[in-house]
C-alpha positions in Angstrom: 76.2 -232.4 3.1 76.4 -229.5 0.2 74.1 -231.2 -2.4 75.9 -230.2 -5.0 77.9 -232.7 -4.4 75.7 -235.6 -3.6 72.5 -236.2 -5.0 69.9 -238.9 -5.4 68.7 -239.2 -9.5 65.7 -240.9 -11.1 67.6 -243.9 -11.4 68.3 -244.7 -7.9 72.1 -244.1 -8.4 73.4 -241.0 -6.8 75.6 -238.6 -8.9 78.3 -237.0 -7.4 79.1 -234.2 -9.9 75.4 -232.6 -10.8 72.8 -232.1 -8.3 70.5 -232.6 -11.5 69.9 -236.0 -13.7 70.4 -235.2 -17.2 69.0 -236.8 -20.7 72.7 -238.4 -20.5 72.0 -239.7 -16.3 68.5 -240.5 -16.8 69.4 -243.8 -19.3 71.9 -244.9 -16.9 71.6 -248.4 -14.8 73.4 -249.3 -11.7 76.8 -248.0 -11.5 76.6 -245.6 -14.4 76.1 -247.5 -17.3 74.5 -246.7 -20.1 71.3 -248.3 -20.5 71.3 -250.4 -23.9 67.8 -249.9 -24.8 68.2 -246.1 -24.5 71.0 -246.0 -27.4 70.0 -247.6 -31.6 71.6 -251.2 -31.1 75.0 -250.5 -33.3 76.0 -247.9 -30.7 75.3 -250.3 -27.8 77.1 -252.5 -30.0 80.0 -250.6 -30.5 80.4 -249.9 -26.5 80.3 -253.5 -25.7 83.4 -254.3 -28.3 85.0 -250.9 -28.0 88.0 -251.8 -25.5 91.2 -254.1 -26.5 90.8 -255.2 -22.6 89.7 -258.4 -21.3 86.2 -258.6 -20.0 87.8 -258.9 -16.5 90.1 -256.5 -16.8 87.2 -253.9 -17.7 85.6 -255.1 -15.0 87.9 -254.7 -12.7 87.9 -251.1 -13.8 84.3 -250.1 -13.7 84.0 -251.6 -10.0 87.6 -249.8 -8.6 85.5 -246.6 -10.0 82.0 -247.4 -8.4 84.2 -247.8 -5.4 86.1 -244.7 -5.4 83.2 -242.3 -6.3 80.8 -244.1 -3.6 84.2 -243.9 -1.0 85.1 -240.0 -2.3 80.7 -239.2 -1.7 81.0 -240.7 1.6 84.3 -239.1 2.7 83.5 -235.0 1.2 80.3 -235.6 3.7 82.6 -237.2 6.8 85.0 -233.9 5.8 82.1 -231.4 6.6 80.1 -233.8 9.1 82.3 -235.5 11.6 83.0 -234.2 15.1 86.2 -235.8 15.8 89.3 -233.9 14.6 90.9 -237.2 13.7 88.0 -238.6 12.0 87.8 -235.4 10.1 91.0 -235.4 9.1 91.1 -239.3 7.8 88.0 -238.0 5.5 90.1 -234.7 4.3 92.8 -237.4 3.1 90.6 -240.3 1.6 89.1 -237.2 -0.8 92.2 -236.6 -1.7 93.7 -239.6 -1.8 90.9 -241.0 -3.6 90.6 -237.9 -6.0 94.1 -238.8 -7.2 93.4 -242.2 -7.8 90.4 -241.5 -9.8 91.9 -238.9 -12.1 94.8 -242.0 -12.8 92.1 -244.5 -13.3 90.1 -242.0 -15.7 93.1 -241.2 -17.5 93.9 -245.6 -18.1 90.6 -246.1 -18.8 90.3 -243.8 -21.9 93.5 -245.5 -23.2 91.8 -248.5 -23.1 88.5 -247.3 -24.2 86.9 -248.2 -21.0 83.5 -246.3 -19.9 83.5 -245.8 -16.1 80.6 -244.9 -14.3 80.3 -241.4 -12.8 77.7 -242.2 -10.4 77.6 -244.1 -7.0 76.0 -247.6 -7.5 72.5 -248.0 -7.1 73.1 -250.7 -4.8 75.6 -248.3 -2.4 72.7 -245.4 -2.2 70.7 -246.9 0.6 74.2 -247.4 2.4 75.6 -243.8 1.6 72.1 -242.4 2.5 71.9 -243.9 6.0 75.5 -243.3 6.7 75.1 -239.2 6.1 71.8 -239.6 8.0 73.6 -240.2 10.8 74.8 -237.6 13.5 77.9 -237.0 16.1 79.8 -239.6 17.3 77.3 -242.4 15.2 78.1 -240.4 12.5 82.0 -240.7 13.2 81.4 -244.4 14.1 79.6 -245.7 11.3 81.8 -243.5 8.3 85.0 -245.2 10.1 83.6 -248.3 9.9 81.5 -248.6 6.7 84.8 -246.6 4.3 87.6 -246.7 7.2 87.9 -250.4 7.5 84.9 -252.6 5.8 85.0 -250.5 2.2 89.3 -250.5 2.8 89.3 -254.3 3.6 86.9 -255.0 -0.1 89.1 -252.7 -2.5 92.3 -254.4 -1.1 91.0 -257.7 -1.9 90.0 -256.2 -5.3 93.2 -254.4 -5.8 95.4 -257.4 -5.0 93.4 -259.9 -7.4 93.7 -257.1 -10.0 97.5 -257.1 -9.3 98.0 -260.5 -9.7 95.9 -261.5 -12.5 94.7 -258.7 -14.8 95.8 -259.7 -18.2 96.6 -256.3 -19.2 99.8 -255.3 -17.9 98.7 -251.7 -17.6 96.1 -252.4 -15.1 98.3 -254.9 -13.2 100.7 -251.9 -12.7 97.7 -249.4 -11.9 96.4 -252.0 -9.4 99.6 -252.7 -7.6 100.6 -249.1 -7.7 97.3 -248.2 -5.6 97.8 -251.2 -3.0 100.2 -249.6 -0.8 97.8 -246.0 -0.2 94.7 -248.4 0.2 96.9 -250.6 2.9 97.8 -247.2 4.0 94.4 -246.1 4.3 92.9 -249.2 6.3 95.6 -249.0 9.2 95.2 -245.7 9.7 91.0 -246.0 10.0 91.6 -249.5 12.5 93.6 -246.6 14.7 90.5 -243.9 15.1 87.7 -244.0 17.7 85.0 -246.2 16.5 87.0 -248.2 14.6 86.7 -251.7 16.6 82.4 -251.4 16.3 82.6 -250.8 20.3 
């Protein structure tokens, strides 16, 4: 896996842009938020008031990013890493496919003030970790099944609430925009070898 793409930081989380924590990583909790006790208490303040959005709503946000980046981290190392052409391939198009949905749900969330983690979530490091520690055809087994279908089948669910009930029409629109590709993704990954756990 090139590492500078991947790489495990003091706080557990892995950050997929910088091979190195920074002053700005280091304070950072699960899922790339900013610890509150490493900022003076009006800034942490500020953060916590600073979007127009519902509490759910930003929720919904942060974790559709935690997803994506821990999805994109798995699927750049499945891209370089798996020995089935077709498996290969899936990766290649999750990055991208991913990537683009990223960049829209970057560009929302600094419309609506939003802070969005840039690192995988603590919690998904043990998971990303044993999943590129894996080789041939476990490898191709276990990517298919952890992002293919089991990580596809959670963000639908996510998605799909999101569409249906986010108060802000915005990120009903972004939600239900992304639901078809994310549909789109989890047939395709019940379809490659591996796929059915056998």
């Amino acid at each position: 896996m090139d590492n500078s793409s991947v790489a495990a930081t003091g706080s557990g989380a892995v950050n997929v842009e910088s091979p190195r924590s920074t002053p700005e990583t280091s304070n950072r909790l699960a899922g790339g938020v900013v610890s509150a006790s490493a900022q003076p208490p009006a800034a942490a303040a500020s953060r916590v008031n600073a979007s127009p959005l519902a509490l759910v709503d930003q929720n919904f946000l942060t974790s559709a990013a935690a997803a994506g980046l821990f999805e994109m981290a798995a699927s750049r190392a499945a891209a370089d890493r798996a020995t089935h052409a077709d498996v290969k391939a899936y990766a290649a198009m999750l990055v991208k496919d991913h990537s683009a949905a990223h960049e829209d749900l970057r560009t929302l969330a600094a419309r609506k003030s939003v802070n969005l983690p840039t690192e995988v979530p603590a919690g998904q490091v043990p998971t990303l970790e044993k999943l590129t520690n894996a080789r041939g055809t476990d490898f191709d087994r276990a990517f298919v099944q952890t992002i293919g279908v089991s990580a596809h089948k959670t963000d639908i669910s996510l998605f799909e609430k999101a569409a249906n009930t986010a108060q802000d029409p915005e990120v009903r629109a972004w939600a239900a925009k992304i639901l078809p590709k994310l549909r789109e993704h989890l047939a395709a990954a019940q379809k490659l070898p591996g796929a059915s756990g056998a």
